[in-house]
C-alpha positions in Angstrom: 0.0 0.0 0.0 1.0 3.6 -1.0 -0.2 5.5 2.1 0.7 5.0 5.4 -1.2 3.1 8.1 -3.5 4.8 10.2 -2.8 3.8 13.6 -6.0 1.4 14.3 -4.7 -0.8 11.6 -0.9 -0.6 12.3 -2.3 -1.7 15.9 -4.2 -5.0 14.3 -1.0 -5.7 11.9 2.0 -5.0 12.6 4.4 -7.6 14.4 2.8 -10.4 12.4 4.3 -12.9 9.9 4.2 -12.5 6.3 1.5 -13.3 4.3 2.4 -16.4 2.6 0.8 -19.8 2.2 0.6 -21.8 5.4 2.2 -18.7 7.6 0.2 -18.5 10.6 -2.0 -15.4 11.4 0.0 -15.1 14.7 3.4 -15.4 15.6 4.2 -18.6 18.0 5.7 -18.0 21.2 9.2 -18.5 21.2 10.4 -20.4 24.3 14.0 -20.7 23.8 17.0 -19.6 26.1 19.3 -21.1 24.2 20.4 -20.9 20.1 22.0 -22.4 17.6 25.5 -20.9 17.0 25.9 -18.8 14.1 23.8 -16.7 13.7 22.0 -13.4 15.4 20.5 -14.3 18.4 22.7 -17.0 20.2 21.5 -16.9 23.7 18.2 -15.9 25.8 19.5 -12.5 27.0 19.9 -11.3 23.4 16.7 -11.6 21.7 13.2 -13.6 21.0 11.4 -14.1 18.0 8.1 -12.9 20.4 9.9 -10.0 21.8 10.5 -8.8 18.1 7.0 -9.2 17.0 5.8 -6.5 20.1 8.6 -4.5 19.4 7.9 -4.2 15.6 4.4 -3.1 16.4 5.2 -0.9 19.5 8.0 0.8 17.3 5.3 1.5 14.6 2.8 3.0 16.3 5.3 5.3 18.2 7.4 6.1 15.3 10.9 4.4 16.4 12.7 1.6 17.5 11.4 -0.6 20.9 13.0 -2.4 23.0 11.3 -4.3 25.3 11.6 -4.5 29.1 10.9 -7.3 31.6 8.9 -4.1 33.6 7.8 -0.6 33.0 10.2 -0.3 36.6 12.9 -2.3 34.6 12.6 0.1 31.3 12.9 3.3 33.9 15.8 1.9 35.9 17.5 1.3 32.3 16.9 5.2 31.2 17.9 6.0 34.5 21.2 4.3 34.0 21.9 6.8 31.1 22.7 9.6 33.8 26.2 10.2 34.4 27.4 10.3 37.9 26.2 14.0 39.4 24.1 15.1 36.5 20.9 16.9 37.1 17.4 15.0 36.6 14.6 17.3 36.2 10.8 15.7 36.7 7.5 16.9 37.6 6.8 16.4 41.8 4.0 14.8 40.7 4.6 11.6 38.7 4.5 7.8 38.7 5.6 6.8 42.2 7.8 4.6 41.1 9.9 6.6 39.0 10.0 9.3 41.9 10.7 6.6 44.4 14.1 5.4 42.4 15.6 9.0 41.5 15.3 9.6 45.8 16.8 6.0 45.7 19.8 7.4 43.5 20.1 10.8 44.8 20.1 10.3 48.5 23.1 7.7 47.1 25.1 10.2 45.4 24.9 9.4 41.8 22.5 11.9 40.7 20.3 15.3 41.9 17.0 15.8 41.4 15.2 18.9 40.5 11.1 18.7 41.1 8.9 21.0 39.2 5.6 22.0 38.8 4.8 20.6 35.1 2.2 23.4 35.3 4.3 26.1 35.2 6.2 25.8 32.1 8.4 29.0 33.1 9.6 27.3 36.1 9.9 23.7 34.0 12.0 25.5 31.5 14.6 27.7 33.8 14.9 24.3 36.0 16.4 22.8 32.6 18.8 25.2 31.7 21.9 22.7 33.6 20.0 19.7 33.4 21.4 16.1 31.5 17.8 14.6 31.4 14.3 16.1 31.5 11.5 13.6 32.2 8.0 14.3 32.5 4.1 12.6 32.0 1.3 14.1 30.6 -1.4 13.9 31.8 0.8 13.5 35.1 0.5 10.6 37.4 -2.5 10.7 39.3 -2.6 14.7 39.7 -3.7 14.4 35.4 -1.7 18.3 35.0 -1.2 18.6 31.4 2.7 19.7 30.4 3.5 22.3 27.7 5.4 19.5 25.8 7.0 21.4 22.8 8.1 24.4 25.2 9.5 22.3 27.6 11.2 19.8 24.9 12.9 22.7 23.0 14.1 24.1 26.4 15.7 20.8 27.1 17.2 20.7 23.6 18.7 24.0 23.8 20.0 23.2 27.4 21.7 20.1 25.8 19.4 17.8 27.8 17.7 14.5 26.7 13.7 14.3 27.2 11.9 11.0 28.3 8.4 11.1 28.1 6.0 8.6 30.2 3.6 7.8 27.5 2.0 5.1 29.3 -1.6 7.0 30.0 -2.4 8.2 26.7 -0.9 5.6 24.3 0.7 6.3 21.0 -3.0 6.6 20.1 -3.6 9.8 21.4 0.4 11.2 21.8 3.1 10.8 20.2 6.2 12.5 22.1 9.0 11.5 19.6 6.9 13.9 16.9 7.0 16.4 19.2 10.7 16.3 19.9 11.4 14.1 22.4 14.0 11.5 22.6 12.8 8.7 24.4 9.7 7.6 25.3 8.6 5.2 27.9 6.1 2.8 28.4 4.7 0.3 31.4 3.0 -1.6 28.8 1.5 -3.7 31.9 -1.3 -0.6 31.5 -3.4 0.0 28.3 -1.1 -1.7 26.1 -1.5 -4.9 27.3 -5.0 -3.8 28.5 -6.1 -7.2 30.7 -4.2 -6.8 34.2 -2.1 -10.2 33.5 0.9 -9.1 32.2 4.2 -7.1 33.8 6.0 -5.7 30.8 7.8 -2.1 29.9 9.1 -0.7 26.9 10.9 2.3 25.0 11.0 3.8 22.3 13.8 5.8 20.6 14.7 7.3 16.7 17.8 7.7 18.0 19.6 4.2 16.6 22.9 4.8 18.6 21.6 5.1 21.9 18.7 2.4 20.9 22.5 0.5 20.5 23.4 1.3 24.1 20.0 0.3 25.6 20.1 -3.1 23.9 23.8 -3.8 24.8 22.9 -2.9 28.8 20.0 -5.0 28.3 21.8 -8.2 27.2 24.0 -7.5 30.0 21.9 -6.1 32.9 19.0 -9.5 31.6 16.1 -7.0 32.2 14.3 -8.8 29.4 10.7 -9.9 29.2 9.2 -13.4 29.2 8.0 -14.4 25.9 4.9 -15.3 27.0 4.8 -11.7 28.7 5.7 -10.5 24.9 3.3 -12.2 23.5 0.3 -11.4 25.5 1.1 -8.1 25.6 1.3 -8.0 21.5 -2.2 -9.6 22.0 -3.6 -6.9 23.8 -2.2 -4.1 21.3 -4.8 -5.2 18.7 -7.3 -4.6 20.5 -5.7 -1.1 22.4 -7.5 1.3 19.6 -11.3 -0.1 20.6 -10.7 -0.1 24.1 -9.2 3.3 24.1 -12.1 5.2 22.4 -14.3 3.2 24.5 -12.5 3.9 27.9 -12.3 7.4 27.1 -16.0 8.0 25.6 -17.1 6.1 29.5 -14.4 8.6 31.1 -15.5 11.9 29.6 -18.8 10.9 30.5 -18.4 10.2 33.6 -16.2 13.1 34.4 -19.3 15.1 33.3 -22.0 13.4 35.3 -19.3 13.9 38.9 -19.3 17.5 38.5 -22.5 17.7 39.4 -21.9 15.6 42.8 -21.9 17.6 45.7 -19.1 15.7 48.0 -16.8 15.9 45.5 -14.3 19.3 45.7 -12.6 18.7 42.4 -12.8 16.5 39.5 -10.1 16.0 37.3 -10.1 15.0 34.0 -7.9 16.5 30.9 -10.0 15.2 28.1 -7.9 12.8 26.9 -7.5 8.9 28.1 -9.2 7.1 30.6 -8.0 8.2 33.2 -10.0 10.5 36.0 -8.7 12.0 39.2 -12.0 12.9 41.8 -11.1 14.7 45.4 -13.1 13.6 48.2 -13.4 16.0 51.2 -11.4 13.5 53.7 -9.2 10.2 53.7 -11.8 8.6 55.3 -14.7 9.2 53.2 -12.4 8.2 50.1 -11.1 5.2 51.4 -14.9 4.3 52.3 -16.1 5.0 48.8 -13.7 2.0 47.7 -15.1 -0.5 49.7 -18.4 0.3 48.9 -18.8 -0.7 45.3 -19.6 -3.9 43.4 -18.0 -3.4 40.2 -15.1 -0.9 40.7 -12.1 -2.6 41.5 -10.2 -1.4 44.1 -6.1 -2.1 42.9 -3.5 -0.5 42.4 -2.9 -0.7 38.8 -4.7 1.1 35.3 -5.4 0.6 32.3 -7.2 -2.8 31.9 -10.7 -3.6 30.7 -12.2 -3.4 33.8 -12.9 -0.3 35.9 -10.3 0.0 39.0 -9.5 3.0 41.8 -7.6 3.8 44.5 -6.9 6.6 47.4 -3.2 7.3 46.2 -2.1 8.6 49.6 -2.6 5.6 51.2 1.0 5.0 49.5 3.5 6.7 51.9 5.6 7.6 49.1 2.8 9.9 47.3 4.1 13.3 47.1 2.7 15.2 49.9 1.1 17.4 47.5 -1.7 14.8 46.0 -4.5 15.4 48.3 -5.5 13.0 51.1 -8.8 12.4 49.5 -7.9 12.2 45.7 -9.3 8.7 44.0 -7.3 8.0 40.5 -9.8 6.4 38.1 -8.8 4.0 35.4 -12.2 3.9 33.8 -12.7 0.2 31.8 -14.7 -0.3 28.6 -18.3 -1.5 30.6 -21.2 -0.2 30.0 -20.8 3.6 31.3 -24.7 3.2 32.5 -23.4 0.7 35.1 -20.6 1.9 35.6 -22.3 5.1 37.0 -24.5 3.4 39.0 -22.4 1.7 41.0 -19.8 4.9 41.5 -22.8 7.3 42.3 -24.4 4.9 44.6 -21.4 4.9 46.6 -20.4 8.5 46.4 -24.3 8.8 47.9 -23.7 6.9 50.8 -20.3 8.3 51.2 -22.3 11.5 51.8 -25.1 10.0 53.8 -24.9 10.9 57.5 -24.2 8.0 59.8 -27.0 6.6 62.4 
């Protein structure tokens, strides 16, 4: 075909095998640690058939070259890695926890400094990278859902001679795609929406950049933070499907983002009008942590991104920045019916609000 894919089919296509007589439709899962000598792969560490097919159709859809990680923790602890010992990190306060969590990890251990910003205020983002080595950011941000001036804040970091990561992992290369917009890297915990069914661990990255693509395979050989080939390969199942469930996650979240600003225990609702995800703020840590245990189809876990509807009161994490209100709930809306969906959330946010006795 002349034209390019549009990204609903590269989603369905890409990764699979040719289409020749007897091929199958889907690659087989490779389980092999070992190779014959002679040729490109030789051993486990180095590469899988099934890690190739997700990384073929990851890399499309982003616009670059994958590699895939045995976590989304083991694909940031890899970028991490990049930093040179003392150089500056600039990320926004409020971000995944787990990212946060290992730069404290390597600052309060003397290998790097950290510079926290408010991704809101892109003056402040860009003066913060004017000595910086690597600028990372989300948006939407993780779970406060702030929205970054990317291009401002990537061309700031080029001109300050600093790479940019960005954590794509909430919006998908459906609805984003940083390496168009200038960045360098861009990061994935493909456990989330790519995936999309809450049984896989699995990260990722993406990079046009083939030398330092180089350097993050040949730490990866070494370091082993490769995935299972079974992980590879459901997760490549899950990506044909990650268009539908998308558009129907965020068609269920902008509705009901609309229907809880009209509740009256709620102080804020948060929703950027992208994704699936929504950030609510209930007036206490009490009455959020009731409204999880008091619904029938909202899971309460930890995680996002799957099929099914799931929340959480994210300061119940000691590590959540101090700044994430006590009674914020993060969202992942699923792909049910949004009619039941609401039923069971409002029923709960009513007797939330219901006086006691």
């Amino acid at each position: 075909m002349a034209e390019p894919l549009r990204p609903a089919t590269t989603a369905v296509h890409a990764g699979r095998p040719p289409h020749e007589p007897d091929q199958p439709l889907n690659g087989p899962i490779t389980m092999a640690s070992t190779y014959v000598a002679g040729g490109d792969l030789e051993y486990g560490r180095y590469g899988n058939p099934t890690w190739t097919a997700f990384e073929d159709a990851l890399g499309a859809l982003e616009g670059g070259r994958c590699l895939a990680y045995a976590s989304g923790m083991a694909a940031v602890t890899s970028l991490l890695d990049l930093v040179a010992l003392g150089d500056k990190v600039v990320v926004p306060r409020h971000s995944y926890n787990g990212t946060l969590v290992s730069l404290g990890d390597l600052e309060l251990r003397g290998r790097l400094s950290t510079t926290l910003v408010d991704l809101t205020d892109t003056d402040a983002v860009v003066a913060a990278c004017e000595d910086a080595a690597l600028v990372w950011f989300e948006s939407p941000t993780n779970p406060a859902l702030e929205v970054a001036d990317a291009p401002a804040i990537i061309a700031a970091a080029h001109d300050a001679g600093a790479r940019v990561v960005v954590d794509n992992t909430f919006l998908t290369p459906l609805l984003q795609k940083p390496l168009d917009l200038g960045a360098d890297l861009v990061l994935h915990s493909a456990t989330k929406y790519l995936a999309g069914h809450s049984d896989v661990q699995l990260g990722a990255v993406v990079t046009r950049d083939e030398e330092l693509a180089t350097v993050l395979k040949g730490r990866r050989d070494v370091q082993g933070n490769t995935p299972g080939p079974f992980e590879a390969w459901l997760a490549l199942r899950g990506l044909r499907t990650l268009h539908l469930r998308v558009e129907r996650a965020q068609a269920n979240a902008a509705e009901l983002a609309r229907r809880l600003a009209d509740h009256p225990l709620l102080t804020e609702v948060r929703y950027p009008g992208l994704g699936g995800m929504v950030s609510i703020v209930l007036p206490t840590a009490d009455q959020a942590d009731l409204l999880v245990r008091s619904t029938a189809l909202w899971v309460h876990a930890t995680s996002l991104g799957g099929v099914e509807s799931s929340f959480e009161r994210r300061r119940r994490w000691k590590s959540e920045p101090a700044t994430i209100p006590e009674g914020l709930v993060r969202l992942s809306v699923g792909v049910e019916d949004v009619e039941d969906l609401w039923a069971d959330l409002s029923q709960a946010l009513d007797g939330v609000a219901r006086p006691s006795g």
